[in-house]
ChimeraX commands (.cxc) that place a marker at each C-alpha (Angstrom):
marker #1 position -19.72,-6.60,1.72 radius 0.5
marker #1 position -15.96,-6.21,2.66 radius 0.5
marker #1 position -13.80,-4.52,0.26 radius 0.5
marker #1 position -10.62,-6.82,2.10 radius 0.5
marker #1 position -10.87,-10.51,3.09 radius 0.5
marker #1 position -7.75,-11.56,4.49 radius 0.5
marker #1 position -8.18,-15.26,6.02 radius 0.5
marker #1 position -5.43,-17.69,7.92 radius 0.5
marker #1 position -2.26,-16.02,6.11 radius 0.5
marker #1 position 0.67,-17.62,7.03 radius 0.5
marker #1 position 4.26,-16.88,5.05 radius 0.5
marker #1 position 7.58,-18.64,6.25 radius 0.5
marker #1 position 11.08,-18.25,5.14 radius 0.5
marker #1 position 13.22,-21.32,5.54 radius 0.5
marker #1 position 12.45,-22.10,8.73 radius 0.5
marker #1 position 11.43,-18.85,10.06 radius 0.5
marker #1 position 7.41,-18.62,10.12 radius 0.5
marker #1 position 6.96,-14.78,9.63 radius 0.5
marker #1 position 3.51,-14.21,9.26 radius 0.5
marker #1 position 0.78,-16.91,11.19 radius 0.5
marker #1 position -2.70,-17.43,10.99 radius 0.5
marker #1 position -3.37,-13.34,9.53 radius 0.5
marker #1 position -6.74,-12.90,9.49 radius 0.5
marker #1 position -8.57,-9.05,9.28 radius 0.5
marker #1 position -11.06,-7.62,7.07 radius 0.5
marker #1 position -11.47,-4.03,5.88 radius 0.5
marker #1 position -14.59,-1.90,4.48 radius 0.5
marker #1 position -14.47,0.04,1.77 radius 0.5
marker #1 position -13.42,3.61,2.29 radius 0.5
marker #1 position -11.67,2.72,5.49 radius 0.5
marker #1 position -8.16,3.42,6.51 radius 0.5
marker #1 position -6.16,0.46,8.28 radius 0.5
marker #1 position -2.84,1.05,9.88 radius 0.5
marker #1 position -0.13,-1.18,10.84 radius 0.5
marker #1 position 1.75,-0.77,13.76 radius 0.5
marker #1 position 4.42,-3.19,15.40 radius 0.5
marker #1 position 8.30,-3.29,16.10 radius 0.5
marker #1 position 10.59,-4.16,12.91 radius 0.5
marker #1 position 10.53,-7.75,12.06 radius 0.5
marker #1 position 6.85,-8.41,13.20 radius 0.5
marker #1 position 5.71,-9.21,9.76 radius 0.5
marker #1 position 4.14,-6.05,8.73 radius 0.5
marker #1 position 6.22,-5.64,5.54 radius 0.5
marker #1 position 5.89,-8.96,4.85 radius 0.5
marker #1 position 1.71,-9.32,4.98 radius 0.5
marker #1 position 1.76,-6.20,2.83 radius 0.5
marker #1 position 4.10,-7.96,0.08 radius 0.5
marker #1 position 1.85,-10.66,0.13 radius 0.5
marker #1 position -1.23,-9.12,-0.35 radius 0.5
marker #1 position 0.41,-7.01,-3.15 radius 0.5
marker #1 position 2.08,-10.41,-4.51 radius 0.5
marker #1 position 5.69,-9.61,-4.08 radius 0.5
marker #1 position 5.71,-12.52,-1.68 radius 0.5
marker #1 position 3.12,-15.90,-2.46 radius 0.5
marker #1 position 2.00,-17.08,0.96 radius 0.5
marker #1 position 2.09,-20.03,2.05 radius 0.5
marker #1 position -1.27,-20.25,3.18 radius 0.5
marker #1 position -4.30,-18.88,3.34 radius 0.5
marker #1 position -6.92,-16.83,0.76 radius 0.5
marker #1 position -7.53,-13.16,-0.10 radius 0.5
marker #1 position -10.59,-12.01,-1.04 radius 0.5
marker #1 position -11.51,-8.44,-2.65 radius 0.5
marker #1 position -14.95,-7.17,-3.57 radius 0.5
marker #1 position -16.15,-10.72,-2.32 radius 0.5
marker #1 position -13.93,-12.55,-4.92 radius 0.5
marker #1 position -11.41,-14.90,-4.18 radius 0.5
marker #1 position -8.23,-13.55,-6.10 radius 0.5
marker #1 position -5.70,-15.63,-4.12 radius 0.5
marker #1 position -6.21,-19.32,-2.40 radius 0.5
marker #1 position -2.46,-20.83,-1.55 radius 0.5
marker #1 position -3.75,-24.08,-1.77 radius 0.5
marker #1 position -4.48,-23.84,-5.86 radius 0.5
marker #1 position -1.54,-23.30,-7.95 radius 0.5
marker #1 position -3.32,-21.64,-10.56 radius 0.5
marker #1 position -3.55,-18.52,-8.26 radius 0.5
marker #1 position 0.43,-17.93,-9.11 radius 0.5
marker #1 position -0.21,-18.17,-12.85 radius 0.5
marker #1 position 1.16,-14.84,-14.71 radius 0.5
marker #1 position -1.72,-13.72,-16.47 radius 0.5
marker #1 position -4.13,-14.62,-12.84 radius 0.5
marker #1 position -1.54,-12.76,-11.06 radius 0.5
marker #1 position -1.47,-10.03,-13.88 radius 0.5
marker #1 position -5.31,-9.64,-13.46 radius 0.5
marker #1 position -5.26,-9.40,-9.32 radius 0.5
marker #1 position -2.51,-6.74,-9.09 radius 0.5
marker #1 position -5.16,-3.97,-10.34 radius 0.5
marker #1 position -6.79,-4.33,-7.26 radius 0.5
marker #1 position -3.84,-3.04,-4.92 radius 0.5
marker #1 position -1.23,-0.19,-5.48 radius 0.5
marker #1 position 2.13,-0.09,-3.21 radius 0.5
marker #1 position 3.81,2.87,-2.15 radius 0.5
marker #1 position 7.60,1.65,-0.83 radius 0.5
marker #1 position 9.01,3.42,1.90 radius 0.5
marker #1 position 12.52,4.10,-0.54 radius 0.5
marker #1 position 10.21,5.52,-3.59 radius 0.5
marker #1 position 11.69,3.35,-6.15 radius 0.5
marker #1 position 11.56,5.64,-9.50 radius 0.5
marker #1 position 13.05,4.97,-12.26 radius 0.5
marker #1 position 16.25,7.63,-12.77 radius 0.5
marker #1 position 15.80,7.48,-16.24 radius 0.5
marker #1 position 12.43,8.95,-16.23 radius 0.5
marker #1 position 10.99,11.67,-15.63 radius 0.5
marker #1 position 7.89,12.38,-13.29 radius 0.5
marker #1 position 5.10,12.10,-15.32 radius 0.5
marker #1 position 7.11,9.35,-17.01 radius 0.5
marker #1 position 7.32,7.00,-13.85 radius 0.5
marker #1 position 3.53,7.79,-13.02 radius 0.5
marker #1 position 2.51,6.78,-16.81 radius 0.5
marker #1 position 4.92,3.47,-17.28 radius 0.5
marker #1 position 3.05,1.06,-15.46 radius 0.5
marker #1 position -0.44,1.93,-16.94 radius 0.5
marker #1 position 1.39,2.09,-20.59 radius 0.5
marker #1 position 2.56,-1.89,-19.73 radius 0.5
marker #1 position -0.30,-3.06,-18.36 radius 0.5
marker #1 position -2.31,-1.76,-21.75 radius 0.5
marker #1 position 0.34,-3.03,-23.75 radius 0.5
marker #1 position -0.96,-6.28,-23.34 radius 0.5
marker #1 position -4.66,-5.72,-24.08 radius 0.5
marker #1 position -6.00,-6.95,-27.06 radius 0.5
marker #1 position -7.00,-3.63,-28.86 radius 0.5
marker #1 position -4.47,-1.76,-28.08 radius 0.5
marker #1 position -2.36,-1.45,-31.32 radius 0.5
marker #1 position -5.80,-0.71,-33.04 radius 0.5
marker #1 position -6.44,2.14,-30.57 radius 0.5
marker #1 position -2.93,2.91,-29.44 radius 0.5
marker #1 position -3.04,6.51,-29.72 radius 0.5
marker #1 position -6.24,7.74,-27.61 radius 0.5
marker #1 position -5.14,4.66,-25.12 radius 0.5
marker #1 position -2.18,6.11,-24.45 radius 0.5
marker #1 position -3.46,10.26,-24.38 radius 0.5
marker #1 position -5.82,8.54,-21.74 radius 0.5
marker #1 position -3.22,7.29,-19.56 radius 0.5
marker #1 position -1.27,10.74,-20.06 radius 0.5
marker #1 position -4.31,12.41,-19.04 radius 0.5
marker #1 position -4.78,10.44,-15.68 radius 0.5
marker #1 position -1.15,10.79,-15.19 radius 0.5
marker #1 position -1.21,14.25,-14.92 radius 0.5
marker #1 position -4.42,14.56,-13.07 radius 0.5
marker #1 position -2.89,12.39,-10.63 radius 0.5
marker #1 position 0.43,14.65,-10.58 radius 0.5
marker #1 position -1.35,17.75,-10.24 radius 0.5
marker #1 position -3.89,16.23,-7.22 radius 0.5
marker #1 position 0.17,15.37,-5.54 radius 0.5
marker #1 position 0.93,19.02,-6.06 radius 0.5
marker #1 position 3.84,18.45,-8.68 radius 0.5
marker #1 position 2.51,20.07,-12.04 radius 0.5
marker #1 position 5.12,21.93,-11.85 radius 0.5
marker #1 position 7.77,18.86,-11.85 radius 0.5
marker #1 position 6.49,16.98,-13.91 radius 0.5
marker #1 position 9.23,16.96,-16.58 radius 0.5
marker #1 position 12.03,16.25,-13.42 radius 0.5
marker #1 position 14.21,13.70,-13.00 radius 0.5
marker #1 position 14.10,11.86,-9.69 radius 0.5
marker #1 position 17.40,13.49,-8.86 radius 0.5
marker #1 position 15.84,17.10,-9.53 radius 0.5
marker #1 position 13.27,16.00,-6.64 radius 0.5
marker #1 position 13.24,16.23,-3.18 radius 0.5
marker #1 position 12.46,13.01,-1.22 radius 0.5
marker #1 position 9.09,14.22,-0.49 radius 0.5
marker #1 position 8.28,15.40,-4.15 radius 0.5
marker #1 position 10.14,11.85,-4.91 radius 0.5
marker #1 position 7.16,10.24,-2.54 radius 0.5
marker #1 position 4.64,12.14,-3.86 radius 0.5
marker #1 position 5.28,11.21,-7.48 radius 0.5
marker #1 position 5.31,7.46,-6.24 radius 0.5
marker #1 position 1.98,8.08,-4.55 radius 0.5
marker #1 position 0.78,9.38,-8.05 radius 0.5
marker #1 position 2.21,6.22,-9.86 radius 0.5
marker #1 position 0.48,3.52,-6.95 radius 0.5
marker #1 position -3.02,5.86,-7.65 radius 0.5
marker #1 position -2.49,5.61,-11.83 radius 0.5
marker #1 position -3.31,2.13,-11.28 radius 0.5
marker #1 position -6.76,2.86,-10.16 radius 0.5
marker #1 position -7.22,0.25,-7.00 radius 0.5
marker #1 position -9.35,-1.14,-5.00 radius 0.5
marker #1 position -6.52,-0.65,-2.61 radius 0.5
marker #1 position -3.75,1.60,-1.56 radius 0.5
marker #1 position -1.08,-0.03,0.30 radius 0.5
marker #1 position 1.29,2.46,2.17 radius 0.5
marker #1 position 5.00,0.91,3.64 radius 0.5
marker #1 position 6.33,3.40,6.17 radius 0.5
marker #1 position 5.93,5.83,3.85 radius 0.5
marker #1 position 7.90,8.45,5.39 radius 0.5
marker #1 position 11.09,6.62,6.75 radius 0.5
marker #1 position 13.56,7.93,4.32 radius 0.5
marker #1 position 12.17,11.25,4.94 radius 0.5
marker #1 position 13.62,14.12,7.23 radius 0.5
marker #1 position 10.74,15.83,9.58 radius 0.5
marker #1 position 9.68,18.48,7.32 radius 0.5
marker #1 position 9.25,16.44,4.78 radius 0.5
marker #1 position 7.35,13.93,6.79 radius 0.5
marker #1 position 4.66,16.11,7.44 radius 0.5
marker #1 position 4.26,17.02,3.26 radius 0.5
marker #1 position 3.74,13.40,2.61 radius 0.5
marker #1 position 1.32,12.74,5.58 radius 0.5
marker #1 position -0.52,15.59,4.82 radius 0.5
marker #1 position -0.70,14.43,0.98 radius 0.5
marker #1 position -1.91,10.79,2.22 radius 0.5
marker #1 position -4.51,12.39,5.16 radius 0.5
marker #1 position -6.14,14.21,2.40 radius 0.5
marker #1 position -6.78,10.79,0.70 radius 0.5
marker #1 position -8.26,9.33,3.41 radius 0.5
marker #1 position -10.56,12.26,3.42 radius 0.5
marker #1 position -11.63,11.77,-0.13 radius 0.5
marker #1 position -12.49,8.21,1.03 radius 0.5
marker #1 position -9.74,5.94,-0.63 radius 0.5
marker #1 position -9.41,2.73,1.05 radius 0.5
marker #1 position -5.84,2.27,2.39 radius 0.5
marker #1 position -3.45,0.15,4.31 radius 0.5
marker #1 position -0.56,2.16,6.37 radius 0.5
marker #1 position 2.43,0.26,7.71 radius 0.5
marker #1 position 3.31,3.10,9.80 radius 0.5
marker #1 position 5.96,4.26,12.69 radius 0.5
marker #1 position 4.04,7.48,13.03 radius 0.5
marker #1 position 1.49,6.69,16.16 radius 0.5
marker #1 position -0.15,10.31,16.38 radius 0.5
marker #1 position -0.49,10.21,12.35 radius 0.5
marker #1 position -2.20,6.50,12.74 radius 0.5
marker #1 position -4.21,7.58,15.63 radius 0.5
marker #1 position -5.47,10.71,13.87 radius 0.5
marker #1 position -6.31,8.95,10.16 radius 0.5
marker #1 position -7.23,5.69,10.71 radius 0.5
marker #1 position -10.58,3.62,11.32 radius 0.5
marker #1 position -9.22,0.25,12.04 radius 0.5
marker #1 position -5.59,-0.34,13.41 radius 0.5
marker #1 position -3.76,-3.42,14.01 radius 0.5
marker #1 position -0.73,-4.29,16.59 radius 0.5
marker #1 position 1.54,-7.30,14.48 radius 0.5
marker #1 position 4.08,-8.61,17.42 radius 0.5
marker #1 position 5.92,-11.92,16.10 radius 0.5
marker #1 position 3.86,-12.90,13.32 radius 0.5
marker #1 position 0.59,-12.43,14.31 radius 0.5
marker #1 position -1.97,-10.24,15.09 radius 0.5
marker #1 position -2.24,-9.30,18.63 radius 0.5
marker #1 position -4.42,-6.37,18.49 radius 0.5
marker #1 position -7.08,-5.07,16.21 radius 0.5
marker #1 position -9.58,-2.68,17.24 radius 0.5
marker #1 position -10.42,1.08,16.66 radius 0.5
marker #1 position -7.99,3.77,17.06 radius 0.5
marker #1 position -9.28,4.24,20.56 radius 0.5
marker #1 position -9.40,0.59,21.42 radius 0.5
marker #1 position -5.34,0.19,20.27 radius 0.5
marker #1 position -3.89,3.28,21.59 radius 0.5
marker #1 position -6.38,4.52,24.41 radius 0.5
marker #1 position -7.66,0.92,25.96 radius 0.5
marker #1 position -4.85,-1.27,24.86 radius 0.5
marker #1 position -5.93,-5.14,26.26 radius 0.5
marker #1 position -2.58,-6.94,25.78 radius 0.5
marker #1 position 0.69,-6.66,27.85 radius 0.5
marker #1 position 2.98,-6.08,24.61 radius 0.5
marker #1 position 0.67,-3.95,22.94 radius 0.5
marker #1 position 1.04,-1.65,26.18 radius 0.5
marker #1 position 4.41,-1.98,26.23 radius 0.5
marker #1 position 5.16,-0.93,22.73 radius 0.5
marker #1 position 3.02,2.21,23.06 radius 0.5
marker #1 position 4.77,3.00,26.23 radius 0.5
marker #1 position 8.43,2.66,24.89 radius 0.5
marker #1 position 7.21,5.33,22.52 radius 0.5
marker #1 position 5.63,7.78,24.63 radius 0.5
marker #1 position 9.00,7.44,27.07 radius 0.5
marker link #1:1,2 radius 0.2
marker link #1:2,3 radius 0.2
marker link #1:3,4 radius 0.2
marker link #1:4,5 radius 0.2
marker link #1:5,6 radius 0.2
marker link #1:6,7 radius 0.2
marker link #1:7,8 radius 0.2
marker link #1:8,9 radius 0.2
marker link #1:9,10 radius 0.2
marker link #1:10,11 radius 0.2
marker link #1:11,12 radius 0.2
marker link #1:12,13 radius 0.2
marker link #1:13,14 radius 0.2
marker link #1:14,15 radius 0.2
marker link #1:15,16 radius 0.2
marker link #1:16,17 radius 0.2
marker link #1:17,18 radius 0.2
marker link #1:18,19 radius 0.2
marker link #1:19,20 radius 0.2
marker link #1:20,21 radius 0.2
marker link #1:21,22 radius 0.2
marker link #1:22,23 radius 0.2
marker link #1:23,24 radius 0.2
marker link #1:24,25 radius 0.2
marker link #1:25,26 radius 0.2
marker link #1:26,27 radius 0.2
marker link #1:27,28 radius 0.2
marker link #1:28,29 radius 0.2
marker link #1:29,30 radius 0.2
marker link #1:30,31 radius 0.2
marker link #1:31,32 radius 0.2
marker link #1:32,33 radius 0.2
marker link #1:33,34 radius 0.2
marker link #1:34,35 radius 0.2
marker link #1:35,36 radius 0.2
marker link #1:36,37 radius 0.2
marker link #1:37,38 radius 0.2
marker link #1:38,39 radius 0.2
marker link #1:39,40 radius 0.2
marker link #1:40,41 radius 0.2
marker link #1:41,42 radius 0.2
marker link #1:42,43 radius 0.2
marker link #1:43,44 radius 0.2
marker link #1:44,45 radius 0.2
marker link #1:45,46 radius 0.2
marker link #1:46,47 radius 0.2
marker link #1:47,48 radius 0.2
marker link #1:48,49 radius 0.2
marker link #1:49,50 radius 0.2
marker link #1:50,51 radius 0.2
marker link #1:51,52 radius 0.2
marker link #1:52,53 radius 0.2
marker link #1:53,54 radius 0.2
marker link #1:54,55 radius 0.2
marker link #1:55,56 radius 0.2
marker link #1:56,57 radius 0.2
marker link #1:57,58 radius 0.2
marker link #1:58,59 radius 0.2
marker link #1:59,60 radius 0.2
marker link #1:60,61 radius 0.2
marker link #1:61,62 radius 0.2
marker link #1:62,63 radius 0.2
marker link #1:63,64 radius 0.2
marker link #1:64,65 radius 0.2
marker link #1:65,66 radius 0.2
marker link #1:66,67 radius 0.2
marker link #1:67,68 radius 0.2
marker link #1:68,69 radius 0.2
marker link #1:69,70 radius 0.2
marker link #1:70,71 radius 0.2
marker link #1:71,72 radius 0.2
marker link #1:72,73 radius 0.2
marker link #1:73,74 radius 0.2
marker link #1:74,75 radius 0.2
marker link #1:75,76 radius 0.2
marker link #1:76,77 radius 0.2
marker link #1:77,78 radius 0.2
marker link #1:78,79 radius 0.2
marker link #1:79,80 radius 0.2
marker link #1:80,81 radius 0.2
marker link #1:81,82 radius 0.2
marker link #1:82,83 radius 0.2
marker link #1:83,84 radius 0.2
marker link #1:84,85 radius 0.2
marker link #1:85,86 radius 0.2
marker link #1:86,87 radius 0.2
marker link #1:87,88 radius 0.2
marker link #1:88,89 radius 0.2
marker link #1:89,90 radius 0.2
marker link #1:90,91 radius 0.2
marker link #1:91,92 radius 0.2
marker link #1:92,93 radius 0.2
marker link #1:93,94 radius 0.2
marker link #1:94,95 radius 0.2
marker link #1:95,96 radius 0.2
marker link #1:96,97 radius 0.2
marker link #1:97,98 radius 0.2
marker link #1:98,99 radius 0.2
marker link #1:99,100 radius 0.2
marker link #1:100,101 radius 0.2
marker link #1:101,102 radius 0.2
marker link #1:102,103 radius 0.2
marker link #1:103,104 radius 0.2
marker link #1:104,105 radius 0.2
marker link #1:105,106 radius 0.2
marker link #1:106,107 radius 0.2
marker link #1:107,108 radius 0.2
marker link #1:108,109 radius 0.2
marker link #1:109,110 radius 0.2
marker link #1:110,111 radius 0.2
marker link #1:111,112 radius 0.2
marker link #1:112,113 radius 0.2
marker link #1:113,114 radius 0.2
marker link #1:114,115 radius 0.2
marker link #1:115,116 radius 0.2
marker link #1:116,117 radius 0.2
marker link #1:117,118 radius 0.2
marker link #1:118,119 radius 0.2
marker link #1:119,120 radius 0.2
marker link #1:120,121 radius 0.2
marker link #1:121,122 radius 0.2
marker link #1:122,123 radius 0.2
marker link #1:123,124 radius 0.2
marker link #1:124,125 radius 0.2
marker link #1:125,126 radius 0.2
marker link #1:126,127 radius 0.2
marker link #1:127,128 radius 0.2
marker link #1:128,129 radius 0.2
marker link #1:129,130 radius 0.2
marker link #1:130,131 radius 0.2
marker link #1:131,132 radius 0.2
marker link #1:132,133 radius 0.2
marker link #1:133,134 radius 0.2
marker link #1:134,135 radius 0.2
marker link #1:135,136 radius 0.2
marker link #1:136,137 radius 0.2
marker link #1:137,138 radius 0.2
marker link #1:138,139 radius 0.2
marker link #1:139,140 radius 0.2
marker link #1:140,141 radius 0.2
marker link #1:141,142 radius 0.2
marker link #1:142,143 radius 0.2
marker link #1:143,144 radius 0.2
marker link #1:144,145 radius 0.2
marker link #1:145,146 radius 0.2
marker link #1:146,147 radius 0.2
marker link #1:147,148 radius 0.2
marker link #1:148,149 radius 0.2
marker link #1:149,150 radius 0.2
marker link #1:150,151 radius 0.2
marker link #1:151,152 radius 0.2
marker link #1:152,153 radius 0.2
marker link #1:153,154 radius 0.2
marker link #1:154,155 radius 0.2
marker link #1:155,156 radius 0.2
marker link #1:156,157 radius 0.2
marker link #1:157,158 radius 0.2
marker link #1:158,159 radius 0.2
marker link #1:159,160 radius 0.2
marker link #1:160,161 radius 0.2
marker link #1:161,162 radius 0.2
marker link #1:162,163 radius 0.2
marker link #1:163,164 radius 0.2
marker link #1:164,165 radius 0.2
marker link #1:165,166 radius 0.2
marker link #1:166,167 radius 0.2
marker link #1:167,168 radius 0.2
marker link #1:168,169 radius 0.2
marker link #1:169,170 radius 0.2
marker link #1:170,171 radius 0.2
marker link #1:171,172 radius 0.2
marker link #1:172,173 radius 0.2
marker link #1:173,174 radius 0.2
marker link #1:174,175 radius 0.2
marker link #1:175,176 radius 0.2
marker link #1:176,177 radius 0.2
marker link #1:177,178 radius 0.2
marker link #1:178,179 radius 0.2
marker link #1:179,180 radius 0.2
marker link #1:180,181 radius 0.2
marker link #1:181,182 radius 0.2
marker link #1:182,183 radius 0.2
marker link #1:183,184 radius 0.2
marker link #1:184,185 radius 0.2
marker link #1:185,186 radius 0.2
marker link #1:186,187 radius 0.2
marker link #1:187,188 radius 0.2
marker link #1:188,189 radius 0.2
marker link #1:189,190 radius 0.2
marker link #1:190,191 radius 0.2
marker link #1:191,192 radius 0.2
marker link #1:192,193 radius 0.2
marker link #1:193,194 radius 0.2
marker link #1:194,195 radius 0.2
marker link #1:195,196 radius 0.2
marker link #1:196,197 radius 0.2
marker link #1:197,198 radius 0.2
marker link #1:198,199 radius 0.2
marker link #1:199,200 radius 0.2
marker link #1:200,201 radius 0.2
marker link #1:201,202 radius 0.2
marker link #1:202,203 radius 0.2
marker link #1:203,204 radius 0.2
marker link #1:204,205 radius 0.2
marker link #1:205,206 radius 0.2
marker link #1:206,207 radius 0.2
marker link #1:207,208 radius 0.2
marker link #1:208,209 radius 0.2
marker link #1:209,210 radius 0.2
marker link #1:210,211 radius 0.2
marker link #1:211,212 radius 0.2
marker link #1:212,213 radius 0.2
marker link #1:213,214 radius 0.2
marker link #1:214,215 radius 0.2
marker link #1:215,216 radius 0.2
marker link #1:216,217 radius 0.2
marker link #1:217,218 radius 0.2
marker link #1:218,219 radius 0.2
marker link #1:219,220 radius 0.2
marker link #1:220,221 radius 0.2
marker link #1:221,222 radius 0.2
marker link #1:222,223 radius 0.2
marker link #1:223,224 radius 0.2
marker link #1:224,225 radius 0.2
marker link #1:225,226 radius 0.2
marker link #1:226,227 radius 0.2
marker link #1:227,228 radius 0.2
marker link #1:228,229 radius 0.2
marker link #1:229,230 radius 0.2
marker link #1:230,231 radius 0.2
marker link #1:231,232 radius 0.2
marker link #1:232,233 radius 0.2
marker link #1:233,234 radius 0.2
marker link #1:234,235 radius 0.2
marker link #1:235,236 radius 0.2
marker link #1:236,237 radius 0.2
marker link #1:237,238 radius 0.2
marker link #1:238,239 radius 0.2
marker link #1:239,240 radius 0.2
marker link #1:240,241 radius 0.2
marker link #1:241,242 radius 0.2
marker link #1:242,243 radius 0.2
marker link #1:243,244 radius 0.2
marker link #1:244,245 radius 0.2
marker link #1:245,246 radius 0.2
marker link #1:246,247 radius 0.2
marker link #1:247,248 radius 0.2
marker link #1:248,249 radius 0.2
marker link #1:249,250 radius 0.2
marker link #1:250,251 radius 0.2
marker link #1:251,252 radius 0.2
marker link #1:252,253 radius 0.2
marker link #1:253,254 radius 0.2
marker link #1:254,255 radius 0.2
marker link #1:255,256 radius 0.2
marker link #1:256,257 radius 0.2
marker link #1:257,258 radius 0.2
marker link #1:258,259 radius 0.2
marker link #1:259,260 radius 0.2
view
């Protein structure tokens, strides 16, 4: 069974049709990336399937069950929306801590939320919330930061920044890890920390989608990749397929303006 069903997503803004006719799937344990030129929808498809964006149409399935169908407005309900978010954790490519808190504090807030709002947690507050400490620092110390994690985002490099968001998307616990251009705020050095820190997921077999600008990185990580140009999906094959045996005009084109 597919961990990822993504069938006939299409997203439009005004007038603009972003995203048409999306469809991929993706096994469990695998790595997708995302390659393209800005504006070709690749933020946009991850926002969706992370419902920071509602498509327009289309369905996503995980684990074989249908958590999203655009055509039933029930789908966009809070607590059905509430309930589908565990299966996906974003990482943003601009980290987006909180300054007010510290690094074990951003990594713990969203778990602490999302148990606020079970049913037995004022009767079992306490051990809830010394579980979610526990994860948060097991997560931490698995990003390398045990040592930070009483800093401030502003005490924090941008890659210890990244890695602390990493920690927060895993504290989630999904299906799904959802990666956008992770390391475009980043100088080189620091780059190469983060990929290193997301590589040595994919080796512990976490299932991930990478919106990526970093070809050798994509080439070198991932099972599946896909080419977005305008919207759609022009290429989607194995890393060898895409970058090696490329079938489309554009798709050789874009990998050729990069190699010039």
């Amino acid at each position: 069974m597919h961990i990822l069903e993504v069938e006939h997503i299409s997203k439009s803004f005004e007038k603009t049709e972003v995203l048409k006719d999306i469809c991929f799937t993706l096994e469990k344990s695998q790595v997708l990336s995302i390659i393209g030129s800005s504006g070709s929808g690749k933020t946009t498809l991850l926002r969706c399937l992370n419902f920071l964006e509602h498509a327009d149409q289309g369905t996503i399935k995980v684990n074989g069950e249908l958590i999203f169908d655009a055509t039933d407005p029930s789908y966009r309900k809070e607590a059905v929306m509430r309930r589908n978010l565990r299966h996906f954790g974003l990482v943003f490519q601009s980290f987006n801590l909180f300054p007010q808190y510290t690094a074990l504090e951003n990594v713990m807030l969203a778990p602490k939320l999302s148990a606020a709002k079970e049913k037995d947690y004022k009767s079992h507050k306490k051990e809830i919330l010394a579980s979610i400490e526990e994860d948060a620092l097991k997560y931490l110390d698995m990003m390398g930061l045990s040592d930070r994690i009483g800093n401030y985002p502003h005490q924090l490099s941008g890659g210890q920044c990244q890695r602390v968001a990493i920690a927060r998307a895993l504290a989630l616990k999904p299906d799904i890890l959802c990666f956008d251009e992770p390391t475009s705020a980043l100088d080189p050095e620091l780059t190469g920390e983060v990929l290193k820190v997301i590589k040595s997921l994919a080796e512990q077999k976490m299932t991930m989608i990478i919106v990526t600008h970093e070809m050798s990185f994509a080439k070198d990580v991932s099972d599946q990749v896909i080419f977005m140009n305008d919207g759609i999906v022009l290429e989607h094959g194995t890393p060898t397929e895409v970058f090696e045996n490329p079938k489309e005009e554009r798709t050789k084109q874009f990998l050729g303006m990069l190699n010039t």
